[in-house]
N, C-alpha and C positions, 0 to 999 in steps of 0.2 A: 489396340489392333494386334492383329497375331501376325508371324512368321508367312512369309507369302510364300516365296521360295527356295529355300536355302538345300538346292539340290545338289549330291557330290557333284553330277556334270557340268552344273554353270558352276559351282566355287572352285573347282581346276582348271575349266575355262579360263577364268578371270587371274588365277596364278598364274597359268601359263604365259600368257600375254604381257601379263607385269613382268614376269623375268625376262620372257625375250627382249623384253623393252630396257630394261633397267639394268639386269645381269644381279650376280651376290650380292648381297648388302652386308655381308660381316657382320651383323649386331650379336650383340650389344657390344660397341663402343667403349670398350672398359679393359684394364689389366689382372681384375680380379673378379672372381663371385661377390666379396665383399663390395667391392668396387659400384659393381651392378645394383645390390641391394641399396645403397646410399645415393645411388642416380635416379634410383626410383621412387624414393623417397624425395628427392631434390624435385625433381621432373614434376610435380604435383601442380598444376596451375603457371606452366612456366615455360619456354621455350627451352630446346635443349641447349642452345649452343650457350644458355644462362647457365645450364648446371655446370657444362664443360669449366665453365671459368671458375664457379665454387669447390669444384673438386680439381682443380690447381691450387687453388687456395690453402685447401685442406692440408692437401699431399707438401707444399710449400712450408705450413707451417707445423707438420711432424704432426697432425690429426688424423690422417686418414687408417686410422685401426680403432678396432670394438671397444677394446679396453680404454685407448688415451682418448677415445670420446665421452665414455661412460662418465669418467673423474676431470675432464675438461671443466674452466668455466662455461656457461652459457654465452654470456658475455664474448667470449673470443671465439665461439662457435658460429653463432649468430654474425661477428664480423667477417668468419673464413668466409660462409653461405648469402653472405648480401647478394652479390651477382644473381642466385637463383630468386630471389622476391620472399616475400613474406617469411621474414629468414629468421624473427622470434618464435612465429610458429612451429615452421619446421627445425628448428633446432631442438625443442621439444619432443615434436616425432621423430628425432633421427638417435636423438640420446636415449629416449625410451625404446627406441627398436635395437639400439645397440644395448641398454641393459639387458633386454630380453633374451638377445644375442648370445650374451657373456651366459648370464643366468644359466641357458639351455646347454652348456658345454661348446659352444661355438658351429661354424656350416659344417661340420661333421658328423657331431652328432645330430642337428637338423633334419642333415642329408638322410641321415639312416632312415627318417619316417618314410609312411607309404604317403602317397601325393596326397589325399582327403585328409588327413590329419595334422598335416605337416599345412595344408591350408587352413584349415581350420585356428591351428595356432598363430599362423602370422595375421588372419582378420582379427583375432583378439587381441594385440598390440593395439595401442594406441597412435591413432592416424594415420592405420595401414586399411586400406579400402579393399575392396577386391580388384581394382585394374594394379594397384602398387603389388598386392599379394600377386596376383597371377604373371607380372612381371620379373618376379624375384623369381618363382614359379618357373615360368620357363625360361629365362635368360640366365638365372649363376645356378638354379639346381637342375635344370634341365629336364623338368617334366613337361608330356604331351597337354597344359593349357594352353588355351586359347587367349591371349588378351584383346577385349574390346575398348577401345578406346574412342573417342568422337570422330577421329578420322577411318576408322571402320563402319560406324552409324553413317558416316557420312556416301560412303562409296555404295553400300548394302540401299540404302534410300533410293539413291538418284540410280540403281542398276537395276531398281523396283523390284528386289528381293527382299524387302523388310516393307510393313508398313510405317515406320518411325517412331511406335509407340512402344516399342518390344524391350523389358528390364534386361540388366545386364545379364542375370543368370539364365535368361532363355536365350541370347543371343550365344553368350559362350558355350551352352548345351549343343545349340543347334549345327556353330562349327563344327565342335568335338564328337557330334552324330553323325555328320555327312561326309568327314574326311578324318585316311586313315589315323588311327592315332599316334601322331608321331612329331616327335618335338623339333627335330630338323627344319620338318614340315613347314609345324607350327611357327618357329622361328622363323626362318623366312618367309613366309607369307605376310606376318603382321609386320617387320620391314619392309617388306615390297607397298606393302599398304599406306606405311609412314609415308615412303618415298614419292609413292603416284600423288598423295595427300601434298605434298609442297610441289609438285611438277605439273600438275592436271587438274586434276578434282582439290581445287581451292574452295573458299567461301563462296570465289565468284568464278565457277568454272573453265579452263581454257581447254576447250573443248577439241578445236585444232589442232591440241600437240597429245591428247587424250590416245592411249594404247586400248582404251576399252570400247572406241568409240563407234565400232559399226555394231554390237549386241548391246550399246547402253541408250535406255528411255530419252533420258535426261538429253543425249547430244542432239535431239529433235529424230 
């Protein structure tokens, strides 16, 4: 199914209304760009207030940087990251993405690419996806992506702007065509979106306390 309506006047609509409703959201949640890069790695199949607790872990036991994770055991990495789930896996991705880290001269020289290339590079790590790249993307480097994540699918569905079958890179297009390109923006928008996603627009909607609810299909 194709994009229904992803017009700039209903997607500022739908901002607007979430921030009057909600106000700032500060994301990302983090002390560092480094910080943010290893929460989005964490974040991967897992609620966040799990990663909050592996990256106290981390910071607790003198891991949280490129380099002491690179030459860490696995073994003690995998025990800081319990809290966030499947935490052999992701210790795997988080040491490869911190080699890659190290390797590239560190978020500096990173930072120097232009944003298509600098994407490009982090999908090529290993078990970095496009929602983790665009997350790193716009939250510690601060480029105008969009990130789609299920709680975005979910709000676009039930506002009967998507038909539900639309891949990730046509939905992140479609933002990034209908509103200015601006990472602010961007940034809070997909927080305001997290936010509505646990206050309203659940798996099983509360419709009642819904800011979107007099232009949404879904609230009847």
């Amino acid at each position: 199914m194709s994009l229904l309506n992803l017009s700039p006047e209903r997607l500022l609509d739908i901002y607007e209304r979430m921030l009057a409703a909600y106000g700032p959201q500060h994301w990302w949640p983090a002390d560092s760009p480094f910080e943010v890069m290893v929460g989005a790695v964490l974040t991967q199949n897992t609620a966040w207030g799990n990663v909050e607790k592996a990256i106290v872990n981390l910071k607790g036991m003198g891991l949280l940087d490129p380099v002491t994770l690179t030459r860490a055991e696995p073994s003690l990495v995998a025990e800081a990251i319990r809290p966030a789930g499947y935490f052999n896996v992701k210790t795997r991705r988080l040491q490869s993405f911190c080699h890659f880290l190290v390797e590239r001269g560190g978020e500096a020289a990173l930072g120097a690419l232009e944003t298509h290339r600098l994407r490009q590079d982090l999908l090529a790590v290993h078990g970095v996806g496009p929602e983790t790249a665009d997350d790193m993307l716009l939250y510690a480097f601060e480029r105008p992506v969009f990130v789609i994540d299920a709680y975005t699918r979910r709000l676009l569905s039930r506002n009967g702007l998507i038909g539900g079958e639309e891949g990730y890179e046509t939905l992140r297009h479609g933002f990034e065509s209908a509103l200015p390109s601006d990472a602010p923006l961007f940034n809070e928008y997909h927080a305001l979106i997290v936010r509505h996603a646990k206050e309203a627009c659940r798996k099983k909607p509360q419709c009642g306390n819904c800011c979107l609810r007099g232009p949404c299909p879904a609230a009847g």
